[in-house]
Each structure stands twice: as structure tokens, then as C-alpha cells.
KOLLUM-761212 format. One line per field, with one value per residue (C-alpha): residue number from 1; residue in three letters; z, y, x. Coordinates in pm, 1 decimal. Each point is the difference from the previous one (the first is absolute). Example, Ala and Ser with C-alpha at 12.3 -4.5 7.8 and 13.67 -1.06 7.14 Angstrom:
KOLLUM-761212
num: c(1  2)
residu: c(ALA  SER)
up: c(780.0  -66.0)
north: c(-450.0  344.0)
east: c(1230.0  137.0)
end
This chain:
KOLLUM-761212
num: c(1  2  3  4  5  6  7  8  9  10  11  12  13  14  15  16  17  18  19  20  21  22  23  24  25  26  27  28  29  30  31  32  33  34  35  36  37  38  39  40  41  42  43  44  45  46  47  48  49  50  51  52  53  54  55  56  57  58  59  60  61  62  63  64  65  66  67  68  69  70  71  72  73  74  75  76  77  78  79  80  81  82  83  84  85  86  87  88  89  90  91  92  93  94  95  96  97  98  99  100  101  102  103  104  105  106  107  108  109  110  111  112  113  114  115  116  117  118  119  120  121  122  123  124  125  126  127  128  129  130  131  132  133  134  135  136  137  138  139  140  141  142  143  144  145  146  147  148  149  150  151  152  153  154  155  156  157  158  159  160  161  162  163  164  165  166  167  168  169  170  171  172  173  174  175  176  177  178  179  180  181  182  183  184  185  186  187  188  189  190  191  192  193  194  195  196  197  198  199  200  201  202  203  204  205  206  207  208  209  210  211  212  213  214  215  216  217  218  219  220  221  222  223  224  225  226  227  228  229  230  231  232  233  234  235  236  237  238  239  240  241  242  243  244  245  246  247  248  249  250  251  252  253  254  255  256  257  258  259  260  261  262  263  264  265  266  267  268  269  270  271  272  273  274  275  276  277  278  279  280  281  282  283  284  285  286  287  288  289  290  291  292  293  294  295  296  297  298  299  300  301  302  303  304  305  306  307  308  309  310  311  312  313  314  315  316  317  318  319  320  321  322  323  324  325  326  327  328  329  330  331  332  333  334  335  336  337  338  339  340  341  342  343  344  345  346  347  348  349  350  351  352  353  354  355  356  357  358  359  360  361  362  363  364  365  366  367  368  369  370  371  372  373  374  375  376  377  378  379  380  381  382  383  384  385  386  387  388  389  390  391  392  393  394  395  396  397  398  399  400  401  402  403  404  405  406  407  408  409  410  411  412  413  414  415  416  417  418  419  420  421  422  423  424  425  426  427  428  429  430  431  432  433  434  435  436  437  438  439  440)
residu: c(UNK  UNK  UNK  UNK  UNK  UNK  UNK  UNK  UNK  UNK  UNK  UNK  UNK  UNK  UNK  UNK  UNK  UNK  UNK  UNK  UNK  UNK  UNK  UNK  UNK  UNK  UNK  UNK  UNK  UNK  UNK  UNK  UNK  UNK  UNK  UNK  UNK  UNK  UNK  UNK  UNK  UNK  UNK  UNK  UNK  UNK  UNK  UNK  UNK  UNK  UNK  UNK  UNK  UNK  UNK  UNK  UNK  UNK  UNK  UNK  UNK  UNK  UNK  UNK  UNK  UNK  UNK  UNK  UNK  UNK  UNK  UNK  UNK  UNK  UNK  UNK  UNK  UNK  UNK  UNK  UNK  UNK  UNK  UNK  UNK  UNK  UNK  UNK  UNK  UNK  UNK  UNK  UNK  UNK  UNK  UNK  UNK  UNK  UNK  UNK  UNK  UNK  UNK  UNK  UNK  UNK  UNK  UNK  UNK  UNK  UNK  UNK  UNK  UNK  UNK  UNK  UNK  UNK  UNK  UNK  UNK  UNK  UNK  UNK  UNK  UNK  UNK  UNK  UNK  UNK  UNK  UNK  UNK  UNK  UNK  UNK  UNK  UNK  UNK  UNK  UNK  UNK  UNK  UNK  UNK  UNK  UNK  UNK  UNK  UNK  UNK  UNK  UNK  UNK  UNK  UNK  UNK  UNK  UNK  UNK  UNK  UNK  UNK  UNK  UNK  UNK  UNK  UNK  UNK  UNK  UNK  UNK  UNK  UNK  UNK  UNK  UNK  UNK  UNK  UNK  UNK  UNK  UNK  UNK  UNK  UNK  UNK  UNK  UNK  UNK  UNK  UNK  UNK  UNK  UNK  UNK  UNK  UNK  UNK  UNK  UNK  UNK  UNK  UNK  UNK  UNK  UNK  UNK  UNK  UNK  UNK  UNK  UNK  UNK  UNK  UNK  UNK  UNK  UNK  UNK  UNK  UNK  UNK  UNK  UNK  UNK  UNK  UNK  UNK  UNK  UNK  UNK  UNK  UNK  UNK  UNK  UNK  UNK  UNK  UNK  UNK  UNK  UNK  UNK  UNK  UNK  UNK  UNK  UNK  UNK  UNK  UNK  UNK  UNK  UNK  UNK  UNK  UNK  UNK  UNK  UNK  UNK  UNK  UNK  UNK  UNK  UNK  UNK  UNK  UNK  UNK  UNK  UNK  UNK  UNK  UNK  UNK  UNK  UNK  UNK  UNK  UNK  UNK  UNK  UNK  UNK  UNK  UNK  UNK  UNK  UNK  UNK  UNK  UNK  UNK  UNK  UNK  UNK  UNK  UNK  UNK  UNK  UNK  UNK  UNK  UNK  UNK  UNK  UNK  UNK  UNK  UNK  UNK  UNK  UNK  UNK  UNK  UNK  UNK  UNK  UNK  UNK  UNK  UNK  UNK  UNK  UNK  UNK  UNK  UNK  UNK  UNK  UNK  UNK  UNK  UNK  UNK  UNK  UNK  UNK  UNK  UNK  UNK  UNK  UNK  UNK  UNK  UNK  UNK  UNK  UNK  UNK  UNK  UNK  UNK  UNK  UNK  UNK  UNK  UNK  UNK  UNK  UNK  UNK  UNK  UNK  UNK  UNK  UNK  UNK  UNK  UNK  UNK  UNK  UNK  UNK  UNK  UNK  UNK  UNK  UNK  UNK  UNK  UNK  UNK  UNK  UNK  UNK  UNK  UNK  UNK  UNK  UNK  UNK  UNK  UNK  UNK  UNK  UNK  UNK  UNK  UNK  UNK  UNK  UNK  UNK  UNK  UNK  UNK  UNK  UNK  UNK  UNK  UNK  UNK  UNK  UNK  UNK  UNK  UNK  UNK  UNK  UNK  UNK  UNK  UNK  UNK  UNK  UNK  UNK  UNK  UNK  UNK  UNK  UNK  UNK  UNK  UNK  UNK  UNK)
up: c(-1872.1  -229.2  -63.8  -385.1  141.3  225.4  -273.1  -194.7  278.5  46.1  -304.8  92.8  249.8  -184.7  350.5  161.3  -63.2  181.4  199.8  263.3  347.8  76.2  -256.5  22.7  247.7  18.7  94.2  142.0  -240.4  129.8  -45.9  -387.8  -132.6  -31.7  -329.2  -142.2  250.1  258.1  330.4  -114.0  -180.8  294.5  145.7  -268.4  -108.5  57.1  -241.6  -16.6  15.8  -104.0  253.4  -286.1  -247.3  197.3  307.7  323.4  92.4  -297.9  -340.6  122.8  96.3  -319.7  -186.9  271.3  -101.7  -376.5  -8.2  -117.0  -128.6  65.0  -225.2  -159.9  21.2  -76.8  -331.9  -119.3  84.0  361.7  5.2  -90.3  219.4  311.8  -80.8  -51.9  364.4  172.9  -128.5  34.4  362.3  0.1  260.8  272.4  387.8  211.4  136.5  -62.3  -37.2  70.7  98.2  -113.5  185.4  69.3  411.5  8.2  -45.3  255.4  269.0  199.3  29.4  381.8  -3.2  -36.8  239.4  169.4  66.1  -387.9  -109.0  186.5  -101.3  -373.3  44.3  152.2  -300.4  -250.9  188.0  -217.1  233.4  289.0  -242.1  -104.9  410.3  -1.0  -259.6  68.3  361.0  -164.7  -49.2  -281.0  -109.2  -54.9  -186.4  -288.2  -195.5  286.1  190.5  -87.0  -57.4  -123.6  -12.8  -270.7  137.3  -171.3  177.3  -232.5  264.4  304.3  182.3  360.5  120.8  -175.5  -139.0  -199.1  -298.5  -110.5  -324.9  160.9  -253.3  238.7  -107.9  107.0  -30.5  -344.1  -116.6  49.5  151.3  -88.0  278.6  136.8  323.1  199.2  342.1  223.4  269.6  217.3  5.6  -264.9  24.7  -36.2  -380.8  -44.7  146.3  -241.4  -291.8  101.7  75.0  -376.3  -143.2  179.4  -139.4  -355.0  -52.7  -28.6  -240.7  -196.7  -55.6  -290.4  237.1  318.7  200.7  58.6  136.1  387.8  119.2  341.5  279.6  202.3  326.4  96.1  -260.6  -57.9  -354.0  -249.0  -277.9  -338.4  -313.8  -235.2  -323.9  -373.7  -236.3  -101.2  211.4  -55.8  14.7  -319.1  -214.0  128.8  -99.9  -271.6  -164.7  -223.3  12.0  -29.1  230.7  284.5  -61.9  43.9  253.4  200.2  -52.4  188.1  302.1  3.2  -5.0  284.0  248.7  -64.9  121.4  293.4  117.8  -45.5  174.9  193.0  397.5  147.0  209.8  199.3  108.6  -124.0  -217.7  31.6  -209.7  304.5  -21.6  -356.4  86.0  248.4  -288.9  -194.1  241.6  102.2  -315.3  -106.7  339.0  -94.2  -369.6  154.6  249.9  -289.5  -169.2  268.7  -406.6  -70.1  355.8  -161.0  -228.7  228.6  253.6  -286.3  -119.8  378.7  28.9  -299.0  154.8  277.4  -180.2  -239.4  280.8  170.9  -258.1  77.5  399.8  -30.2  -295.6  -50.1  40.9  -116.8  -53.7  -97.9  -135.3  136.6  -372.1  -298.0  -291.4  -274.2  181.3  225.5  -308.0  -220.4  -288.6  19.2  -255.7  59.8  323.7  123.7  328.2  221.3  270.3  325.7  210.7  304.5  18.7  -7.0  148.5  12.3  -167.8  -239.5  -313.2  -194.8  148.3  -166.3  -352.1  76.7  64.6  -316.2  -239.4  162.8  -25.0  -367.4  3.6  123.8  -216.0  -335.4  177.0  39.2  -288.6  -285.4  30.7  139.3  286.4  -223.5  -268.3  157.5  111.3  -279.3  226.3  291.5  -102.1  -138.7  342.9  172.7  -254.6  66.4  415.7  20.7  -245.0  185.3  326.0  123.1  258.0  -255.8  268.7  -76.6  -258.9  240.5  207.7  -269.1  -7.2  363.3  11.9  -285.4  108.0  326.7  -167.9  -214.3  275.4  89.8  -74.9  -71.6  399.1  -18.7  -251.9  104.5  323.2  -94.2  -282.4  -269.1  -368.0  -126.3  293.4  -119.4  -279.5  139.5  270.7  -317.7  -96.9  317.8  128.1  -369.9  -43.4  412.0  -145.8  -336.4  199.6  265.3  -250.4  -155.6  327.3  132.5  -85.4  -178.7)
north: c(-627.8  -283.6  -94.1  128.3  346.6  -9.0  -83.3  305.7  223.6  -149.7  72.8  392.4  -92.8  -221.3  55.1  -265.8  -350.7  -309.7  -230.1  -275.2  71.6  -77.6  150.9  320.8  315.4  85.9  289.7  -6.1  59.5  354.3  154.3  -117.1  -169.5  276.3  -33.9  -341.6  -269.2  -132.7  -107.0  -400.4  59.5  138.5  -342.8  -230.2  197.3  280.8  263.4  4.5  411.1  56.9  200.1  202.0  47.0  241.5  226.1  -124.0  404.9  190.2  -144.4  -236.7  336.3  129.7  -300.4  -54.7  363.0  -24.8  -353.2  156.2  346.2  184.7  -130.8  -237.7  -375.7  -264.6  -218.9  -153.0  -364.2  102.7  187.1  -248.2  -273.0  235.6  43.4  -355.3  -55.4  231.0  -173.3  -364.4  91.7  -144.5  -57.1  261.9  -42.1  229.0  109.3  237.2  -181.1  156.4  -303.7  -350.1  -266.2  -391.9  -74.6  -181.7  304.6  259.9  141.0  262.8  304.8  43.9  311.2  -157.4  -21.3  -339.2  -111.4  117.6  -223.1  -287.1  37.6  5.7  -267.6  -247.0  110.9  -126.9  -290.6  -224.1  -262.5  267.5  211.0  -330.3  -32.5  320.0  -6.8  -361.6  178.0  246.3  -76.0  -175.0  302.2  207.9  -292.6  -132.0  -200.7  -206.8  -184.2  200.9  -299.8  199.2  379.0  163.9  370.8  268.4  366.2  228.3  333.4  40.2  330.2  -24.3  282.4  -61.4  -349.7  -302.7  -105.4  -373.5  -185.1  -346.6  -294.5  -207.1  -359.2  -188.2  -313.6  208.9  120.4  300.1  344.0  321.4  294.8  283.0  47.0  242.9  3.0  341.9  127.3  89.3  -185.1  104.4  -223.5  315.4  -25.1  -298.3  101.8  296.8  -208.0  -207.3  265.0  115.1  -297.5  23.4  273.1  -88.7  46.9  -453.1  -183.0  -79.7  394.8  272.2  243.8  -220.6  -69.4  -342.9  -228.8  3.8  -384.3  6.3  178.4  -185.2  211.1  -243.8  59.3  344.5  -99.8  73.5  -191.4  120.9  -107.4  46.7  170.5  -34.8  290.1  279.7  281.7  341.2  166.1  -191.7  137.0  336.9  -17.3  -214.1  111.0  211.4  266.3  -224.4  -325.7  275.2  145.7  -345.4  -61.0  347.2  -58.8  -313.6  131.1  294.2  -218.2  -253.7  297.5  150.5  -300.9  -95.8  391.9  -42.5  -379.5  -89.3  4.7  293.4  -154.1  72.9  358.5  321.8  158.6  386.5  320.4  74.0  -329.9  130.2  341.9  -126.1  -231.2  287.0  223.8  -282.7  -65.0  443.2  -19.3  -265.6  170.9  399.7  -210.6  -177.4  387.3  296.9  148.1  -176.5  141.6  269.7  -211.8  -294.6  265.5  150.1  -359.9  -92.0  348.7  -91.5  -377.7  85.0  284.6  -260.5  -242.3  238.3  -119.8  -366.0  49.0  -170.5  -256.2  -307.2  -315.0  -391.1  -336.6  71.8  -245.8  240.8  -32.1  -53.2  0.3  -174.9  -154.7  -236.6  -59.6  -347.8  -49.0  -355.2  -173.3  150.0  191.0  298.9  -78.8  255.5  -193.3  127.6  137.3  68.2  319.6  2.8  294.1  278.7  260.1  264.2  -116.3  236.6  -150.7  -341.0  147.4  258.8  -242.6  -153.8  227.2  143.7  -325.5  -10.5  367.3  -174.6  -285.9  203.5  254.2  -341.0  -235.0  248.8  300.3  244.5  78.2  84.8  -333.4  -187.1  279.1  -164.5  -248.8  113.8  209.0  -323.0  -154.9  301.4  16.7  -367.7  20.6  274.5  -198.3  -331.9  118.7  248.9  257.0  321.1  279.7  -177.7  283.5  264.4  -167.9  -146.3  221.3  5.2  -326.3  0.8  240.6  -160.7  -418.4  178.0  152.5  -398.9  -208.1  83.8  15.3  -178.0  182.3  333.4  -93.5  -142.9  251.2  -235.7  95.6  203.6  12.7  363.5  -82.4  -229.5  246.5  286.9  -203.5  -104.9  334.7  135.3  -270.9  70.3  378.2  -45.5  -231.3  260.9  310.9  -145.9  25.7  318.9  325.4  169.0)
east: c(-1054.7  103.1  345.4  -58.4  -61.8  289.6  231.4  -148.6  85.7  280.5  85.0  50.3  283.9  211.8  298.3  -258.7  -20.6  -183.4  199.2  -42.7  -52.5  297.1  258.0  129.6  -85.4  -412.3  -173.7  -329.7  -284.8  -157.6  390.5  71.5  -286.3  -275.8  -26.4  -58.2  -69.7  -229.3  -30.1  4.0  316.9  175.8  -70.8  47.3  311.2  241.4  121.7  409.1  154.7  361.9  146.7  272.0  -299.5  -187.7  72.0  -274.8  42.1  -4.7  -61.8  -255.5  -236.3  93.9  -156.0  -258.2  -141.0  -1.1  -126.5  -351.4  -51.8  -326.8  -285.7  178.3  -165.2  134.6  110.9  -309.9  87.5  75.3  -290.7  -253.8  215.7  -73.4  -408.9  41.9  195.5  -261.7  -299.3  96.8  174.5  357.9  176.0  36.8  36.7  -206.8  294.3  280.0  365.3  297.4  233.6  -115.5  246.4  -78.1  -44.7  335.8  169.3  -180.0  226.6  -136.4  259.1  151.0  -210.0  -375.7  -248.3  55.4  -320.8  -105.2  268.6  -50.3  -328.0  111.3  200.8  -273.3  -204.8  238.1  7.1  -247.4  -69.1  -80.2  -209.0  -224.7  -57.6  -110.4  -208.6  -159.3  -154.5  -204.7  -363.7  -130.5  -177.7  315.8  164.7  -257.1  281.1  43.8  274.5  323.4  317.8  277.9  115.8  244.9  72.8  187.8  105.8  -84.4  62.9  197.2  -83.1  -5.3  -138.9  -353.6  -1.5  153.8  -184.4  -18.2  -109.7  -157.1  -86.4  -211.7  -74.1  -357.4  -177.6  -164.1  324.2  221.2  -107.9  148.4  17.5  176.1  150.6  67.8  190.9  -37.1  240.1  -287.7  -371.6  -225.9  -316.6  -166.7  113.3  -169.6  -317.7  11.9  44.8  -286.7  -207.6  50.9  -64.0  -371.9  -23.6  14.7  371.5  43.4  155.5  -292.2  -69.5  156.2  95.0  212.2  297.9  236.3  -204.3  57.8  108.8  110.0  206.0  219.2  72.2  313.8  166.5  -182.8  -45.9  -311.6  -79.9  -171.7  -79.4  287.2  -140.1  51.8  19.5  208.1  67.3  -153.8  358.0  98.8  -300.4  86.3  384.1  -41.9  -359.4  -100.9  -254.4  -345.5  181.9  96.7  -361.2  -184.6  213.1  -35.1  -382.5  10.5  210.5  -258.7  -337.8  188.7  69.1  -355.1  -147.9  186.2  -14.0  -341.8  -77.4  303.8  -49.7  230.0  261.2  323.6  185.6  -129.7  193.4  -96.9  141.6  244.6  212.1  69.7  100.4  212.6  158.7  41.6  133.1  243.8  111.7  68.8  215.9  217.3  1.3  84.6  258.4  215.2  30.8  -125.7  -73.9  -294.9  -132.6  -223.1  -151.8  -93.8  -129.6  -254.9  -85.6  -106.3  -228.5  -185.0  -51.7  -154.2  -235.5  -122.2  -31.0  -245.5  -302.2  35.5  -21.7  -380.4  108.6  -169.4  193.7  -30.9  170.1  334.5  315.2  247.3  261.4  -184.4  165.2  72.4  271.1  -253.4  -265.4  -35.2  -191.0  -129.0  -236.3  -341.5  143.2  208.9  148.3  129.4  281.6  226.4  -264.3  293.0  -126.0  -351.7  -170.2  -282.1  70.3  -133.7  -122.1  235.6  280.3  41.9  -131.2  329.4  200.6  -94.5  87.2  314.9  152.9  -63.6  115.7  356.6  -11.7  -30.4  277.6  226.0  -95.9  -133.3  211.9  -304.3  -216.7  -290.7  34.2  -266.0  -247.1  -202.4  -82.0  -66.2  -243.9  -170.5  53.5  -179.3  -299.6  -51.3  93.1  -315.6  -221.0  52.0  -128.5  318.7  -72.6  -122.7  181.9  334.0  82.2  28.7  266.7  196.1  266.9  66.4  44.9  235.2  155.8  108.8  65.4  217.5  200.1  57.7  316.4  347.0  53.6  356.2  104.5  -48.8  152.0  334.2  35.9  -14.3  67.5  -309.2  -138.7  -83.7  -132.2  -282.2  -58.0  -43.7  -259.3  -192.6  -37.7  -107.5  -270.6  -109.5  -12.4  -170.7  -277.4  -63.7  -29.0  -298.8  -213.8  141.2  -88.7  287.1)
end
């Protein structure tokens, strides 16, 4: 998105102004910035929030809900500035960030995993990194001799993995990548990644994924091609009806094809680990009030009837959490990223998973479940006509029945405010999904 188009939005939310990295407090961009900024200008600059204008707890939700209505696109200028953003590709990292910091100031909590953090620490370590990477084949390093490293943390989670922004400079000039360090060894992710890429999914294709570079198993770190465009969720929040349609169509036509080319790989992922989700997840609801008992006890009966019909389903390649959270759109390309939790599962699954997320994204950013059902039914005409599995239809609802019995774990289990609430609505969209295969 260009800077003109950011000052547009911007515009809207005159309580936020530009400011230096280093001036004033910063939040990190997928908290406050939804709205009206990129990935590149969470690097190149931070967004200053006073504390006394708005309340983190309360207010900020208030605005955060009404910051689009239903149907309603956006001013003209802004509109044409995003078309304009999407087609020329801006700049957008392949990767989600939720804390950007420089390497001088990561400090591991007491709680991490030490060998994760040491491992993130030699990472950030320039000089160690360029060692690393000057042992890998020539193949796996076309720009040649690496001479100097600029890292940036961009995600500290040590349970599954610490992200990195790596600016790598060569004897042909510098090399942008992502990097990713894992608590425990996943070469297998890499292997994965290549194996999609043979399949047609490369850099050089319209439907693809990062570029895989290299794993190093010392530091259990892989390296990908870092990717410029603008994410899928923006289009969706931002967008009006025909951008969230084009862009629906593409994420349809991208999973069609890999469900239909890419090589199964990694754990199956049958009907009964989702029922056992699910039956986790109306436990922990009927424990936090013994009222909702009843209720979770007839949503589980009509689970397991519905999951009766998919006993002999057929399975494929699966990504494991597609959504318009993991999706670029890159000059020429739509790039699907984080491929942690690849797996083989049925085909209804990831298209499920799809358009329950934008079920939750219209619930949170445009003020109803059902604003963007528009485009998901564009996503599913193009999903089936771009090579998707044609029984998907049938198990559909089970499976969005079940995804949207996910999340909102924490909050049901320390009791947090409207925890009700979101449980109201997870069990009535698991129940409104299941009555439309069962007989009444």
C-alpha cells in the first residue's frame, strides 16, 4: 500500500499519528494497525497511541468493531489506492508480525525454552548467521558469497517458533528472506516446501508458496523467500464487494489446484481428531457453567451422527490453517505461507477452514457473521471450478461446524469478560452448520 493510501486511511483515525521508532510508546502492527498500514511500515516506522485517548480494554473494541460497517467500501481515493496497492504488489512480508524489535534488544523471558533461545540468540548473531549460511551448497545459495547479515525479530513464541526478517548482503547485492527458528527439528518443513515447489507451486508460477532457501538443522532454522504484496486479510477488511470478490476468487482457484496436484504429506488428519476437538472444547464450555451442559451434550450427538457419512472420505494435500490470515497477493502471484502444519486431511477441511475464518473476521472487523458471505461463495464457485474435490459440499457443514467450535480456549477457562458471549455464538454457528445435513 503506498504511503498516499495510508494517509487516506489514516485519515479515519485522526487519535493516530506517525512517529519515529523511537519516540513515544508503540504497539505492534497486528493489535492497532489493521486498518491503514503495511507490513514495510511497521519496519520503517512505528505508529505512536496515547494511552488517556483511548481505553486498550474497552473503547479500543468499541472502535475496533465499527471501524467498517457491513457493505460499506471505502472513500473513492482509498479505494482506487488499494486496487492500485494490490496490483502493483507493495510491500508485504510473507509473514505475520506481531512484535517487530531490532536484535540488540532481544531478551529471552526466564520462562523460554533454553535451547530455543540460545538458538535465537545465535541467529541474531550476524556474523554466526553468515557462517552458517556460507556452508550451504552453492545450489541453495545462487546470490553467492554472503558478507554481511542485518536481522530483525519480528515474533518470539517459544513453544512453536521465532520468526526473523534477514537482509542478507552478497557479492550481487543484498538478499531479502525470512527466518524462522523452531523449538524442535523441522527439516521435514523444508522438504515439504520443496516438494511443492516440484510440483508447480515455485516462484515463477500464479498459484505458489515462499520460495524454500535452506534449513539449517544447528540452529534448526529454515529459510524462505520473503514475499512482496499485500495480504489477503487487508482486502477482506478493507475491500469492498468486487476487491473481496477478486480476491476470494483467487484464494479459491489457488486451493483447487494444490488439492488437486500437491503430493500428500505428513499426519493424517481423520474426522475423529475433530470430534475429539469438539468434544474437548463443549467440556471445558458445560465445566465453566454446568447450564450450558444440555446444550453441549445435544451439539456432540449431532457430531458424531453427521460424522457417520464421512467414515470412507477421501483425503489429500492439506495446509492444515488456511485462511486469509497466511495468503499474499504478489505481482502476478498468490502465495500461500506458514506451512507448520501441513497435513492429510479431507479436502473439505481446509476450504472450512477458509470460510469460517472470514465468518470471524466480518463478526470482528464488520459488525456481522454473514457481511462477507458474498465472498465466500465466490471463493467456493471458483475452489470447485479450479480443480476442488466436487464431494466437498456434502461435508461442509461438518467441518464448519467443528473449526468453529475452535479458539477462545483461555477465555472460557479463566472466565474472562464475555466469555459467554463468544461461547453463544460458537455453539450457535456449530448448531446452524449441523442442521443443514441432519434430518430434522
Amino acid at each position: 500500500m503506498s504511503d498516499a493510501a495510508c494517509k487516506v486511511l489514516a485519515s479515519w483515525f485522526p487519535r493516530y499519528e506517525a512517529c519515529d521508532e523511537k519516540g513515544g510508546d508503540t504497539f505492534s502492527y497486528g493489535r492497532l494497525l489493521p486498518l491503514f498500514t503495511t507490513y514495510a511500515d511497521v519496519r520503517s516506522r512505528a505508529f505512536r497511541f496515547s494511552r488517556s485517548s483511548i481505553n486498550r480494554d474497552s473503547r479500543w473494541s468499541a472502535v475496533h468493531r465499527t471501524a467498517r460497517t457491513p457493505g460499506r467500501s471505502l472513500p473513492s481515493k482509498a479505494g482506487k489506492r488499494l486496487n492500485k496497492s494490490v496490483s502493483a504488489a507493495g510491500e508485504t512480508m510473507s509473514e505475520p508480525v506481531r512484535n517487530s524489535v531490532d536484535s540488540t534488544r532481544f531478551t529471552p523471558s526466564a520462562s523460554c525454552d533454553p535451547d530455543i533461545s540460545a538458538l535465537a540468540a545465535t541467529a541474531l548473531d550476524g556474523t554466526k548467521l553468515v557462517n552458517q549460511i556460507s556452508l550451504l551448497p552453492t545450489s541453495q545459495r545462487p546470490w553467492g558469497a554472503p558478507q554481511e547479515a542485518r536481522i530483525k525479530l519480528l515474533c518470539f513464541h517459544p513453544e512453536p517458533h521465532c520468526t526473523f526478517e534477514i537482509d542478507l548482503r552478497t557479492q550481487s547485492g543484498w538478499y531479502r528472506m525470512i527466518g524462522k527458528v523452531y523449538a524442535t527439528d523441522r527439516g521435514d518443513l523444508y522438504q515439504v516446501m520443496e516438494g511443492l515447489r516440484r510440483a508447480g507451486f515455485g516462484p515463477e508460477g500464479e498459484f505458489s508458496i515462499p520460495r524454500p532457501l535452506a534449513y539449517l538443522p544447528s540452529l534448526r532454522l529454515l529459510l524462505q523467500e520473503r514475499v512482496d504484496g499485500m495480504m489477503a486479510k487487508e482486502i477482506f477488511k478493507l475491500g469492498d464487494g468486487r476487491q473481496c470478490a477478486a480476491a476470494a476468487e483467487r484464494c479459491g482457484r489457488w486451493l483447487g489446484r494444490f488439492q488437486a496436484l500437491a503430493p500428500p504429506s505428513g499426519q493424517i488428519s481423520g474426522v475423529e481428531r475433530f470430534l475429539r476437538s469438539a468434544e474437548r472444547k463443549c467440556r471445558l464450555i458445560s465445566e465453566a457453567d454446568t447450564a450450558w451442559a444440555p446444550k453441549s451434550q445435544r451439539l456432540l450427538e449431532q457430531l458424531r451422527a453427521s460424522a457417520l457419512s464421512l467414515a470412507a472420505s477421501p483425503t489429500c494435500a492439506g495446509h492444515g490453517d488456511y485462511c486469509e490470515h497466511q495468503i499474499v497477493f504478489a505481482k502476478g502471484r498468490t502465495v500461500v505461507f506458514d506451512w507448520d502444519l501441513y497435513d492429510i486431511s479431507h479436502p473439505a477441511r481446509d476450504v472450512a477452514k477458509f470460510i469460517v475464518s472470514l465468518e470471524r473476521l466480518a463478526m470482528k472487523h464488520l459488525g456481522s457473521i454473514r457481511a462477507l458471505d458474498g465472498a465466500a461463495e465466490v471463493f467456493l464457485r471458483a475452489y470447485l471450478a479450479s480443480g476442488g474435490h466436487p464431494h466437498v459440499a456434502p461435508a461442509l457443514p461438518f467441518y464448519k461446524a467443528v473449526l468453529w467450535l475452535k479458539g477462545r480456549t483461555k477465555a472460557i477457562q479463566t472466565g474472562a469478560a464475555g466469555w459467554r458471549e463468544q461461547a453463544e455464538i460458537m455453539v450457535g454457528e456449530s448448531f446452524r452448520n449441523i442442521a443443514s445435513i441432519l434430518p430434522p
